[in-house]
TIBA-401815 format. One line per 2 residues: their letters; for each residue x, y, z of C-alpha. Coordinates in steps of 0.001 Angstrom, whole numbers, m for minus. Example, Ala and Ser with C-alpha at 12.3 -4.5 7.8 and 13.67 -1.06 7.14 Angstrom:
! TIBA-401815
AS> 12300:m4500:7800; 13670:m1060:7140
END
This chain:
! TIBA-401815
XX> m35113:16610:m70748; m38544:15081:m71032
XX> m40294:11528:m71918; m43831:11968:m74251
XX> m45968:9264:m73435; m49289:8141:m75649
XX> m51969:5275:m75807; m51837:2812:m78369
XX> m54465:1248:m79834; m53853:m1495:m76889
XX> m55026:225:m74117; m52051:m2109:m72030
XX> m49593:m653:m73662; m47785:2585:m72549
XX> m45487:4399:m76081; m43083:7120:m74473
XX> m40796:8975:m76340; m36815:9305:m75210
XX> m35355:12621:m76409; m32108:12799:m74099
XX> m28874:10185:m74306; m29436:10173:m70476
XX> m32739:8744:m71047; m31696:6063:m73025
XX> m28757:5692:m70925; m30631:4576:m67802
XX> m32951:2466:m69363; m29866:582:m70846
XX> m30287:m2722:m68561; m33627:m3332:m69754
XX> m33092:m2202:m73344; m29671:m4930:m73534
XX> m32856:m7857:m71967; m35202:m6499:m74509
XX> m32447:m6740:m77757; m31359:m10256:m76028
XX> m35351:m11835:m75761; m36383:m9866:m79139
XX> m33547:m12098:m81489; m31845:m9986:m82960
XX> m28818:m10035:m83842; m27539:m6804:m85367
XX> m24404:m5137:m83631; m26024:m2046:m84904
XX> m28969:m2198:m82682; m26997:m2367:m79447
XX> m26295:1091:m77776; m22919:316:m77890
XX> m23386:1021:m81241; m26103:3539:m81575
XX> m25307:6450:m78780; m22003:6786:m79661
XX> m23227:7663:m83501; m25591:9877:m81975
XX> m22962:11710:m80272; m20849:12028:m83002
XX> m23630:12351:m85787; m26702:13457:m84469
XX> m26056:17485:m83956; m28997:18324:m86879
XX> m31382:15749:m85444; m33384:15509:m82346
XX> m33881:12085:m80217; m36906:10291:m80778
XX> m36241:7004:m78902; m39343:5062:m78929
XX> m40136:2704:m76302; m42991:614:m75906
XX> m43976:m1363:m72084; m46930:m3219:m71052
XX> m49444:m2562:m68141; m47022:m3579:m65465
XX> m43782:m1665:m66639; m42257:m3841:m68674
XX> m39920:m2577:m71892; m41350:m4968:m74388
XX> m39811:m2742:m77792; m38530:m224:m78422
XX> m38023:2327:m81853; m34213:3836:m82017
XX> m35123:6959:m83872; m34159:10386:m84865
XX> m35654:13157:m86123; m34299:16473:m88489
XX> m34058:18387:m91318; m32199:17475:m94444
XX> m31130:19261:m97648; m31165:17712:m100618
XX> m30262:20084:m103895; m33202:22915:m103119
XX> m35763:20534:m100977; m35322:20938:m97186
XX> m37318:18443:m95728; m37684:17351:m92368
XX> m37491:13329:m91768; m37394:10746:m89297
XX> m34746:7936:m89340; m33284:5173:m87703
XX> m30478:6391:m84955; m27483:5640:m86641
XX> m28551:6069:m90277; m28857:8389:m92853
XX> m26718:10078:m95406; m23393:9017:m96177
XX> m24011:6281:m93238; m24184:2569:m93786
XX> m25160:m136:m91472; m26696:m3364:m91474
XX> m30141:m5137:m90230; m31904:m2344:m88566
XX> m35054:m3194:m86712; m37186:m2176:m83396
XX> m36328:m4604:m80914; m39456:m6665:m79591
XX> m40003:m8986:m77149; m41346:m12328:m78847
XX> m44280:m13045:m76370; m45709:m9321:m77408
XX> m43973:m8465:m80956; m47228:m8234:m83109
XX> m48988:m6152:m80605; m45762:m3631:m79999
XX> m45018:m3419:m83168; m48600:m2207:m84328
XX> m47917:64:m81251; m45021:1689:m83051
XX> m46490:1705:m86557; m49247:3325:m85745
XX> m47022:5699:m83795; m44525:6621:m86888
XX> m47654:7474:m88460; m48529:9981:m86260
XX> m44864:11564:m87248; m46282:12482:m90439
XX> m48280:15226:m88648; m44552:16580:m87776
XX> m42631:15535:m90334; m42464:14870:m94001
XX> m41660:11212:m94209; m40216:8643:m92337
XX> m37151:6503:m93668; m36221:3212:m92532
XX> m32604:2681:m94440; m31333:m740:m93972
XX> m34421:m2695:m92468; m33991:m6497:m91289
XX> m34038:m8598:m93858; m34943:m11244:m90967
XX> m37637:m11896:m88450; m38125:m8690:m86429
XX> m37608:m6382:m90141; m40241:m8644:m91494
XX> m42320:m8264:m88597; m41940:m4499:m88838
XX> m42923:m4186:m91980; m45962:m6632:m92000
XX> m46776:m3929:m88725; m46536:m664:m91619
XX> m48530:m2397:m94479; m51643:m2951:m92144
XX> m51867:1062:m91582; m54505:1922:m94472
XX> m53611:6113:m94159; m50061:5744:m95752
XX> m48407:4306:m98497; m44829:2586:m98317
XX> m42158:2571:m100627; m39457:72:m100879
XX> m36218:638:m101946; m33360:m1854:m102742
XX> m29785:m1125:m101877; m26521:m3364:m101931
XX> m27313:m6929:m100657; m24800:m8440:m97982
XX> m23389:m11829:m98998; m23778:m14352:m96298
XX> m23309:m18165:m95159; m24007:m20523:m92432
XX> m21347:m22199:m90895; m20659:m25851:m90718
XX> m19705:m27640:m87925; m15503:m27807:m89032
XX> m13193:m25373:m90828; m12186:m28446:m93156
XX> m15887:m29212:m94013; m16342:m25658:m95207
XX> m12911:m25344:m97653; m14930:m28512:m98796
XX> m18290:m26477:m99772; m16385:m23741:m101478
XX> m17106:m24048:m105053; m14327:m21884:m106355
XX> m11214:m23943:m106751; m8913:m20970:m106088
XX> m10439:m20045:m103314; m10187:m23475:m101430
XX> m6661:m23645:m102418; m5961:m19816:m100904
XX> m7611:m21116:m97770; m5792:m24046:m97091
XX> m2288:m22442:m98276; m3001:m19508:m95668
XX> m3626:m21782:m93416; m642:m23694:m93819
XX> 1196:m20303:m94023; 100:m19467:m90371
XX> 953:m22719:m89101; 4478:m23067:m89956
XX> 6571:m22266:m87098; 9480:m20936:m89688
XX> 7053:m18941:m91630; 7373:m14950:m92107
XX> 3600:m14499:m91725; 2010:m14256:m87956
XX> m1417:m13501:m87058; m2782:m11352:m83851
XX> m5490:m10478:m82355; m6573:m7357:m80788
XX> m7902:m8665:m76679; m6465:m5425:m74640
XX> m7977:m2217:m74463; m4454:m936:m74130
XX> m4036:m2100:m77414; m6656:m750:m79414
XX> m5673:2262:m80527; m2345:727:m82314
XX> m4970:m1564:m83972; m6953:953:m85243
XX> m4330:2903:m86464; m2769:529:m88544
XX> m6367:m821:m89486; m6821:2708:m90822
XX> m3429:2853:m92466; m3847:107:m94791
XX> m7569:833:m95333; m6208:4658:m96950
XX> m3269:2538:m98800; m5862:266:m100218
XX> m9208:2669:m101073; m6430:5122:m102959
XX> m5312:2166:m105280; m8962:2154:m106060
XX> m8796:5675:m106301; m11466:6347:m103247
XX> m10943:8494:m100386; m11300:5866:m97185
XX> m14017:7191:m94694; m11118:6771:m91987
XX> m9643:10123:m93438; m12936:11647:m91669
XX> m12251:12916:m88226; m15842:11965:m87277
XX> m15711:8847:m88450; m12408:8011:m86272
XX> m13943:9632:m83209; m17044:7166:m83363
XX> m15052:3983:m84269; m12911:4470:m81308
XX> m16145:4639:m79071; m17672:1913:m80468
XX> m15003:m430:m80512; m13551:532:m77541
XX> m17117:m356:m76048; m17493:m3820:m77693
XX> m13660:m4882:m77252; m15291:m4606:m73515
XX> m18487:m6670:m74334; m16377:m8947:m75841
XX> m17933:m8541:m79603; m15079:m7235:m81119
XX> m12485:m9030:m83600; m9903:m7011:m84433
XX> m7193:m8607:m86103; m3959:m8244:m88001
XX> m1532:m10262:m90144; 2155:m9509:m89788
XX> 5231:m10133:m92400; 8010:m10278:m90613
XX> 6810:m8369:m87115; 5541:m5260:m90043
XX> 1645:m5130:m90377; 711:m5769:m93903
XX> m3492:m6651:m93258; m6119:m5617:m91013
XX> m9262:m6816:m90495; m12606:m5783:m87894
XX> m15877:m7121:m87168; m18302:m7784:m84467
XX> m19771:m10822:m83307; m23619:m10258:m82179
XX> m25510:m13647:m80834; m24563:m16574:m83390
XX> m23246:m14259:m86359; m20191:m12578:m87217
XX> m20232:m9459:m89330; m17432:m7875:m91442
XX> m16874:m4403:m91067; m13766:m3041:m92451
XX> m10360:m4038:m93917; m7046:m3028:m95439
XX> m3564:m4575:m96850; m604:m3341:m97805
XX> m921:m3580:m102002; 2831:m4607:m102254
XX> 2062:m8096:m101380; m659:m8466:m103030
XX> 904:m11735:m104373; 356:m13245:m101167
XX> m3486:m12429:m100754; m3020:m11120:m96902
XX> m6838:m10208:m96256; m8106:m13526:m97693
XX> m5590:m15124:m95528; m7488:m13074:m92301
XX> m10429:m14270:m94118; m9763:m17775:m93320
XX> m8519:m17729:m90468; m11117:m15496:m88877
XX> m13749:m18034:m90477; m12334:m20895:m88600
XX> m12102:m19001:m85371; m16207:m18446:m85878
XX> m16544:m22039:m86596; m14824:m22570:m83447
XX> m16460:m20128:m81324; m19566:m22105:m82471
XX> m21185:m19511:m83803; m23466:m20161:m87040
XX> m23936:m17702:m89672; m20962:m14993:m90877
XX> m22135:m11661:m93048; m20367:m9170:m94945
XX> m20590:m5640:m95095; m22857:m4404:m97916
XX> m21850:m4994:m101263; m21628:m7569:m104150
XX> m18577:m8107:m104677; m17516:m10911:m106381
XX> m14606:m11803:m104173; m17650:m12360:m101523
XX> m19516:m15108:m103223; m16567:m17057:m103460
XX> m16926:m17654:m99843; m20361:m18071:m99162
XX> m23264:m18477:m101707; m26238:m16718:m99684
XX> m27600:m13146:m100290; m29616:m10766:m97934
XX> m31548:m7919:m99727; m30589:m4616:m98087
XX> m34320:m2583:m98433; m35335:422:m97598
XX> m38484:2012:m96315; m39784:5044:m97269
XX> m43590:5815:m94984; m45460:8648:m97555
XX> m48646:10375:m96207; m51265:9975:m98934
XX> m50738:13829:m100103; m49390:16925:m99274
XX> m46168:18081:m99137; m43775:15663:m97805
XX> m45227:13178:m100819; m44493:16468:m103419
XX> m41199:16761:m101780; m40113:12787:m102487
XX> m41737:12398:m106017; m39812:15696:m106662
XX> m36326:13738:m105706; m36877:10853:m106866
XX> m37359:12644:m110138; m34618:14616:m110538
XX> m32548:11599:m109375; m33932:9678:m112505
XX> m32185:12198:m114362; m28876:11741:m113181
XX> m26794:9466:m115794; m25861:5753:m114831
XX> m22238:5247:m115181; m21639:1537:m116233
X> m18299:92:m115391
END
């Protein structure tokens, strides 16, 4: 277990590399200060999130947790990485990721936490640092970057480094709103007729003493795990009416989810809800709140009542619990659904990052994927 440290180009500042989960984990008071002064606001940032991926995920890739402090100490970024070799078809290649991303993985609003006082400074700290990884690696992939302040900052950082070239990819956008100040005042903005009327009728639904339908939330750790196995229930029921195989089927994925939810039911970030017909769950909903924003994460419903449109009615209702917890914007999960822009009108490109070397190998290696991937037939619904 050891911590690499280097100058930047700012002699003040000290760049160390973390390559142990008990590094991280005892710098995890200063990194929580750091996410907290830097703005962001992406669950998937915390370590909540990030160490317990690692542990399930991370067996083909080293640490490379990038910190950044000043001349007196202080963490002012930091750079959750990773670091391994990948197959794909006959090219091996050896990259460098975000912690937490990567094939068959999906997240949201990755970014190196900065502090605001020092962010242009730390982040040409770490640019000029991921450049070095070309040395060791073939390229660098940033899936997923911010589509807000400290992703934009990040990449302004990358396009001032005149040795490599960047290439930006575009992935499924996340549909997004902000959130008014009532829960009436919002059914108001909804432009789809339908949808305001499904709001208010769930809404109605939920507030009848005499009704069948009753909606809970998951608030005890004792708790959680018949939550998440009903959440994972109706998620299977649903994706196989789609005819998809529902990542909760994955043993890896269930071992992580309880981690991480487990940890932010504790933080208090975690919703985790369900609607019940007659005391039998037919809907499940999750998603973390992270500063002022809510994200989606995952749902289900049982398809036989369809008729009575059980995860729009968690829809509603978990919108005007964020309008009453006064928080201001709500995200969902990647994807453009249309279902999604009937509730909020906003879009958030979801780019990614690829950091080439000028030549040489790693650049071969990518032209020669992206190739053969230009071959592959597009399948049109």
């Amino acid at each position: 277990m050891h911590a690499s440290g280097s100058q930047s180009q700012d002699n003040s500042l000290q760049v160390e590399v973390l390559t142990s989960p008990e590094q991280v984990e005892a710098i995890r008071a200063e990194y929580d200060l750091l996410f907290t002064r830097s703005g962001s606001v992406s669950p998937h940032l915390t370590l909540e999130w990030l160490l317990p991926w690692y542990q399930v995920y991370g067996a083909d890739y080293d640490l490379h947790f990038l910190t950044v402090r000043d001349a007196a100490r202080h963490l002012i970024a930091a750079a959750p990485l990773m670091m391994g070799q990948e197959r794909w078809r006959f090219l091996s290649r050896r990259v460098v990721r975000f912690l937490a991303t990567g094939p068959g993985l999906r997240g949201q609003f990755f970014a190196c936490p900065a502090d605001a006082e020092y962010r242009e400074s730390a982040l040409e700290a770490i640019a000029q640092h991921l450049v070095t990884l070309l040395d060791r690696c073939d390229l660098v992939i940033l899936d997923h970057l911010s589509p807000l302040a400290d992703g934009k900052a990040l990449l302004g950082a990358l396009q001032q480094q005149p040795t490599i070239d960047l290439l930006l990819t575009s992935g499924e956008p996340v549909i997004y709103g902000d959130l008014p100040a009532s829960f009436e005042e919002y059914v108001q903005s909804v432009h789809n007729k339908n949808r305001r009327n499904y709001l208010r009728r769930g809404e109605r639904l939920l507030a009848d003493a005499n009704s069948q339908l009753h909606w809970e939330e998951c608030t005890r750790l004792e708790d959680l795990e018949t939550y998440l196995e009903q959440l994972a229930s109706l998620s299977i029921e649903r994706q196989a009416t789609k005819g998809r195989i529902s990542t909760w089927t994955k043993d890896q994925a269930w071992t992580a989810r309880r981690l991480i939810f487990s940890a932010f039911l504790q933080r208090g970030w975690l919703r985790l809800e369900r609607l019940l017909h007659e005391d039998q769950p037919i809907a499940a909903r999750a998603g973390f709140v992270c500063g002022d924003t809510y994200f989606a994460n995952q749902a289900g419903f049982d398809q036989k009542f369809h008729q009575l449109r059980p995860s729009h009615i968690l829809y509603g209702r978990r919108i005007r619990n964020s309008i009453e917890e006064g928080l201001r914007h709500f995200c969902f999960g990647p994807g453009y659904a249309d279902y999604k822009r009937e509730y909020f009108s906003g879009i958030l490109p979801d780019t990614s990052v690829t950091i080439l070397p000028k030549g040489g190998p790693g650049r071969r290696k990518e032209a020669t994927r992206l190739f053969l991937q230009s071959l592959r037939p597009v399948h049109r619904p």
